[in-house]
N, C-alpha and C positions, 0 to 999 in steps of 0.2 A: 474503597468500598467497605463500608460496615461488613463486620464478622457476622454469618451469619448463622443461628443457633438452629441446632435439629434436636428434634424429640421426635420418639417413637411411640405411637397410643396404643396398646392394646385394644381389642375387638372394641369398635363404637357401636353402641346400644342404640338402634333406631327403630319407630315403628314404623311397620313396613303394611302396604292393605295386605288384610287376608288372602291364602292362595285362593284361584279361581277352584272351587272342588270339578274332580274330572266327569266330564259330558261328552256325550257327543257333537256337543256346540265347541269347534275347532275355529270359529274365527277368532282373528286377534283385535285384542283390545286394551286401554289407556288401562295405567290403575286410575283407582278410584280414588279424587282427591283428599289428603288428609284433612281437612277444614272441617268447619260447621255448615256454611251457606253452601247451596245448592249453586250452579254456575250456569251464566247464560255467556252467551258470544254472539256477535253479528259480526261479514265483512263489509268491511266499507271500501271504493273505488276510490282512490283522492288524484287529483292532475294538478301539479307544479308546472302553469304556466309561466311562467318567469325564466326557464333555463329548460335546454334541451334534453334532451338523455343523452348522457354522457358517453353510451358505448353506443347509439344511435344515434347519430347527430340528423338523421335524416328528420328523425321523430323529433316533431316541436316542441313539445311538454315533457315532462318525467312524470309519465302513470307509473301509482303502486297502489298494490292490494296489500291492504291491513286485515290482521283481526283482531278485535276488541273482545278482552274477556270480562265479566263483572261477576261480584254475588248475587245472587239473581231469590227472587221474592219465592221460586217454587220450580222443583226437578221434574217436572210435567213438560209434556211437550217432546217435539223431535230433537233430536239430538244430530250436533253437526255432522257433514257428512266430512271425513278428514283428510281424502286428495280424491280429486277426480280422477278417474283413469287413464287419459292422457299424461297425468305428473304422476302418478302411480309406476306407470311404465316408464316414463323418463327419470325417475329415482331409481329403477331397479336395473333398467339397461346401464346408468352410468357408472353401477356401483359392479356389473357385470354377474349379477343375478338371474341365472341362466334359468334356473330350478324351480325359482318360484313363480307363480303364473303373472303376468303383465298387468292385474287389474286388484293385486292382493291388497295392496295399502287404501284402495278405494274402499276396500269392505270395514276398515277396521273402527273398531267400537271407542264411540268417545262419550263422554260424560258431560259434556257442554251443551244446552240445549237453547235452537236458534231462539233467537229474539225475545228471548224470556223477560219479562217486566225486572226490570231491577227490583234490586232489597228496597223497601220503601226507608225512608231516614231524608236526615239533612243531604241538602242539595252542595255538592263540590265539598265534600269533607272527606272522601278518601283518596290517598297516595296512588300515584301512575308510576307503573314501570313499566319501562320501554324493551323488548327484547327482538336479539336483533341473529340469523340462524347464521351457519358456518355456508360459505362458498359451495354454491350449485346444489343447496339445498335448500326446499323449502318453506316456509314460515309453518306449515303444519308438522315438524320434525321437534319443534319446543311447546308442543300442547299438551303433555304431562306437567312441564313446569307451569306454564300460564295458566291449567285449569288448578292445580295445585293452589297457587298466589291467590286465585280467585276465590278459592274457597276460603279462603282467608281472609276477604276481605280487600285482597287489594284490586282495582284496575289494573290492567295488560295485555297491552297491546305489543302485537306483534308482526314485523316488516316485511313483505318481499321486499326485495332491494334486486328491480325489472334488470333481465339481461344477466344477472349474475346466477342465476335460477337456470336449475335444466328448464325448467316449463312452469311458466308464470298464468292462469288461465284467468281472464277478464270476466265484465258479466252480460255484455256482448260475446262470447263464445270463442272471441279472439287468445290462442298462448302464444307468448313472448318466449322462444327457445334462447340458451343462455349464449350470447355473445361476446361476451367476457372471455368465456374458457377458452382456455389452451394451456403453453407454456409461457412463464412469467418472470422479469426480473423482481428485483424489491423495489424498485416506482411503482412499478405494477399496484403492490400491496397497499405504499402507501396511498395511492391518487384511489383506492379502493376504501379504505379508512376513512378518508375523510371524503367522499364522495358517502358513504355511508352517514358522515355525521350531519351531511346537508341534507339526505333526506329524511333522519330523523330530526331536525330543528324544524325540517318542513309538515313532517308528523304533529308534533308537539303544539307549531302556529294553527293547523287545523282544529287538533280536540280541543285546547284552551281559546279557541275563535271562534269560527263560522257552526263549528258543529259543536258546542259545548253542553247545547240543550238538548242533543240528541239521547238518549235511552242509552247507558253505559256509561258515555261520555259525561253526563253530566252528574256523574257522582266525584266525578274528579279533583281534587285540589291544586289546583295550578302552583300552589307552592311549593309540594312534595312529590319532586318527582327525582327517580332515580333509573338506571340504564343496568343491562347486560345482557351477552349474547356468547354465544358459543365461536368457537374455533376462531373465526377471521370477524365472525359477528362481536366475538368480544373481544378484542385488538379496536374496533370499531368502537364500543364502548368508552374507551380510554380515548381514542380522539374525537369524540362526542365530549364528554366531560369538558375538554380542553374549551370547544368549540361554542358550549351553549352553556350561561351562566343559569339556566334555569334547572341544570342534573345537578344533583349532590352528591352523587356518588355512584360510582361504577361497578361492575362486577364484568372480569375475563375468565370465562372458563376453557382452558386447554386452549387460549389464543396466540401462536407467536404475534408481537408486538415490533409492527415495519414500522410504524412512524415513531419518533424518539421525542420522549418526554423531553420538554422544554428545560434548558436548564436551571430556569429559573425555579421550578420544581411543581410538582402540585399538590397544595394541600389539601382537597377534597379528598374525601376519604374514598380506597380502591382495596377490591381482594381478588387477590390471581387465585383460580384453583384448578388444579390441573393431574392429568396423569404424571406418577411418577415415572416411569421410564421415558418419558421426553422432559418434566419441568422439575426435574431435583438437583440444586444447585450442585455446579462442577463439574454437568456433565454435556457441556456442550450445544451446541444445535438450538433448536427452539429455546432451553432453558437460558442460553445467555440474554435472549433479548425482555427477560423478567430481572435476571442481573443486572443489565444497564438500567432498567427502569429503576431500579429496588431505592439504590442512595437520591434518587428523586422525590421520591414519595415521601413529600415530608410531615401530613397527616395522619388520621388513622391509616393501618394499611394490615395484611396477613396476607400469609403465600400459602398455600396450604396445598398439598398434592397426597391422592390416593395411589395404596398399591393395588393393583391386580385387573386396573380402570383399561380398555383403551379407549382412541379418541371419539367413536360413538356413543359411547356407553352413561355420556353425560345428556343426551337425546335420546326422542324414542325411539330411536333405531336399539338402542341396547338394547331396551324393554323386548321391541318384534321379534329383533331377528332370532332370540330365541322359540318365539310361539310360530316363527314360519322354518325353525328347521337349521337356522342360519349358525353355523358358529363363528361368531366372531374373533374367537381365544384370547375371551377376559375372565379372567380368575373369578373375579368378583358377578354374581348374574344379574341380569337386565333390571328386575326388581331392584335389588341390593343397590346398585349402581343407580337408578333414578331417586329411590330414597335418600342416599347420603348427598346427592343431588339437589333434591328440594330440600332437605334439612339446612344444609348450608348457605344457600341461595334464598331461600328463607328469613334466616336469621339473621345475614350481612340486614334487606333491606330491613325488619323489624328493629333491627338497633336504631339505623341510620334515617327510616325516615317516621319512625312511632316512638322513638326512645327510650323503646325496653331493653334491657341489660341482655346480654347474652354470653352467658359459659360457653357454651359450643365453642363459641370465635376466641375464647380466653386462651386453650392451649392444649395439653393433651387432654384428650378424656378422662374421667373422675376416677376411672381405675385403672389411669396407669401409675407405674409403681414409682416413677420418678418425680417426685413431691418438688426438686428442686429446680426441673425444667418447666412446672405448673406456676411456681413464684414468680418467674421470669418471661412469661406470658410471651415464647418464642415466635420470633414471625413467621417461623412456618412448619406444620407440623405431616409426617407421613401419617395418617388416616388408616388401617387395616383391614 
């Protein structure tokens, strides 16, 4: 395996939304996305007749709920609501959240507003990315990043992946509790990865098919689309890439990687980002299976881990659990940690699917003091 290079960045300079100034208004809520465009979302119900569900074979089809994020023409309007309270309370009972009340995440304030008329422009000229959430965690846990993307411009859509979810809720009334969970070998993960990458190729034949003319969807360019997802969502990532020639590039955040890159290699371009006490090379456990991948990757690629991150903190669980009281014991806070988050995650897809240059991804930040680990444009750098 390639030697591989560390650098240390001094404080990254990010903009971060304004504090909330203090009220008496205590409920929790998204930041506000960095972009220009105001953000709409709608869910859509999609049903994969063709193959059963995988952890229900009883069930004939594989239902999943999306939601689709866009730039949207005007910040007027309701704003989504961001778990119902049945998955409210099945996020909080499974995380063992005694403290906070059962229906808290239903209340929490988002920036997304339903069914908002898209940005008027040319039809199918913006980039899709696909994001895909970590094990027994909902698709509304990555809606700081998607409304984030969206304000920017881009399409994002984002997966349940049914039965892997504490509580998946339909629009029939019906929730799907997670059947999946327990205890797991590494078949487990991988038949879980790529079971993921099939129902995003089956995502993907939806919005670029039957539903292209829909409101969101049809701002879409089927040429530019690119993937990531947190914990097991982005391990899923990388065997989506594999799986569907229509991803250009992936992004794993804080994902150990069960199924093992091919060895033939893959040149689409990939960046692992991750907390540093589990993903900094040499120290075992999750981090080796970034090391097996690493001499694989034989495209663009960057490994990049933060200090002081843990594994929520790249979700809005960071962001809440401080506004509900929660401590998680990450160094870095909920804010700080969704910024360097969306900054990043950001910037991978703006290289990769708009081909604007990006420093950020170059190496350490502009002031750190080692000029000769910036020349050498390291694969992967600790963040601070």
């Amino acid at each position: 395996m390639r030697a591989l290079t560390f650098a240390v960045a001094t404080a990254l300079v990010l903009t971060t939304s304004p504090a909330v100034p203090a009220s008496a208004d205590t409920t929790p809520r998204l930041p506000a996305p960095t972009g220009r465009h105001p953000v709409g979302t709608t869910s859509l119900y999609l049903e994969d007749t063709s193959r059963p569900d995988p952890w229900v074979p009883s069930v004939a089809a594989r239902e999943l709920m999306v939601s689709l994020f866009y730039p949207a023409a005007s910040a007027r309007g309701p704003k989504k609501q961001y778990m119902t309270p049945v998955e409210s309370s099945a996020v909080l009972e499974e995380a063992g959240l005694t403290t906070v009340p059962p229906d808290a995440l239903a209340a929490v304030r988002t920036n997304a507003v339903v069914d908002a008329r898209p940005l008027p422009g040319r039809k199918h000229s913006r980039p899709l990315v696909v994001l895909s959430p970590g094990f027994k965690r909902p698709r509304a846990t990555l809606s700081t990043l998607a409304e984030d993307l969206a304000s920017h411009g881009y399409v994002v859509v984002v997966v349940d992946h049914t039965y892997e979810n504490v509580a998946t809720t339909f629009p029939d009334g019906r929730v799907a509790p997670c059947a999946a969970c327990g205890n797991h070998d590494p078949e487990f993960w991988s038949a879980l990865e790529r079971g993921r990458a099939t129902d995003v190729s089956f995502v993907l034949d939806q919005l670029t098919g039957p539903l292209r003319h829909r409101p969101g969807a049809d701002l879409v360019d089927p040429s530019r689309i690119a993937m990531g997802g947190h914990s097991v969502g982005g391990a899923s990532s990388l065997a989506a890439l594999r799986a569907d020639p229509r991803i250009l590039a992936a992004i794993d955040v804080d994902g150990s990687i069960s199924t093992p890159v091919p060895e033939t290699g893959m040149s689409r371009p990939v960046m692992l980002l991750g907390r540093r006490s589990a993903y900094a090379p040499g120290t075992g456990g999750s981090a080796k299976s970034w090391e097996d991948a690493w001499p694989l990757l034989t495209g663009w690629r960057r490994w990049l881990v933060v200090d002081g991150m843990v594994h929520p903190s790249f979700t809005d669980l960071g962001v809440l659990a401080g506004q509900l009281g929660v401590d998680l014991g990450a160094a870095v806070g909920g804010e700080r940690g969704a910024a360097i988050t969306r900054a990043h995650v950001r910037a991978f897809f703006d290289l990769h699917l708009r081909g604007v240059p990006q420093p950020l991804l170059d190496g350490p930040s502009p002031d750190s003091t080692s000029s000769s680990a910036t020349r050498r444009r390291p694969p992967w750098v600790m963040l601070r």
